[in-house]
C-alpha positions in Angstrom: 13.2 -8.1 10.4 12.1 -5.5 7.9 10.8 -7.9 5.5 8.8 -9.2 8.1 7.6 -5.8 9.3 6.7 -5.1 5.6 4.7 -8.2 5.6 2.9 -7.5 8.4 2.0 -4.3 7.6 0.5 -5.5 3.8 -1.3 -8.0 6.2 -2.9 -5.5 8.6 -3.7 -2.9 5.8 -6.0 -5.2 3.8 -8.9 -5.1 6.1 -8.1 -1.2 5.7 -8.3 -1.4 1.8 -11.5 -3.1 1.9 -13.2 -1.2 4.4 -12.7 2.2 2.2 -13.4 0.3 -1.4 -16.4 -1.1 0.1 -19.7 -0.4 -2.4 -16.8 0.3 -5.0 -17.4 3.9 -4.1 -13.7 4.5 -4.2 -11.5 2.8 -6.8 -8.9 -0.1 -6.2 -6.3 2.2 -7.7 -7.5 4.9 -5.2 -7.8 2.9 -2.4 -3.5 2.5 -2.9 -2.2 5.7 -3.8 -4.3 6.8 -0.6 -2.2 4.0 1.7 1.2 4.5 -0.4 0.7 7.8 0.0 0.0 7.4 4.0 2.8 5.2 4.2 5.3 7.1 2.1 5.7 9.8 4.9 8.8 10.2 6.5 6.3 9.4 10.0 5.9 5.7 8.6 9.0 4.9 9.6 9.5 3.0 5.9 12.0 4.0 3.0 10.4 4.7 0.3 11.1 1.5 -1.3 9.7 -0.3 1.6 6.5 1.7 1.1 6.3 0.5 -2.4 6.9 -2.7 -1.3 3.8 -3.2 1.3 1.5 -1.6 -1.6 2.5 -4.2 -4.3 1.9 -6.9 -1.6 -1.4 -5.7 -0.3 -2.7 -5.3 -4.0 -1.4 -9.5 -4.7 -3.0 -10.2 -1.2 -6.0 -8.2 -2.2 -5.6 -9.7 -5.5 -6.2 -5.7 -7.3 -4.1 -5.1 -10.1 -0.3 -3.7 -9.1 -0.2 -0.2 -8.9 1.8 2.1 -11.1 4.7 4.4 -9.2 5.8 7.5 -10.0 9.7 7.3 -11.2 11.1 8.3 -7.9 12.7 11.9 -8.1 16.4 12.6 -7.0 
């Protein structure tokens, strides 16, 4: 259920991620540390690791290069 959730949610975001890169005013990088950083919010309703998840997915569905994430802190 959660993968599919995840999946979903990659899905539904790309339109997102191409709307605010349009005219590559705003860089691919940008354009997901802006969503992880939406999505990594305790009012997602994802773990962090299911944050990280839906980025690396919309950046292969995209087809941007991975994103880089911070080492998480304890």
């Amino acid at each position: 259920e959660r993968h599919e959730l995840c999946e979903d949610l990659a899905q539904m975001l790309v339109g997102t991620a191409l709307t605010q890169s349009h005219g590559g005013t705003v860089s691919e990088s940008a354009v997901l540390a802006r969503c992880h950083e939406a999505l990594a919010t305790g009012d997602s309703g994802l773990t962090a690791a299911e944050a990280q998840w839906v980025i690396q997915r919309l950046a292969e569905l995209l087809e941007w290069p991975l994103p880089e994430f911070p080492a998480a802190q304890a």
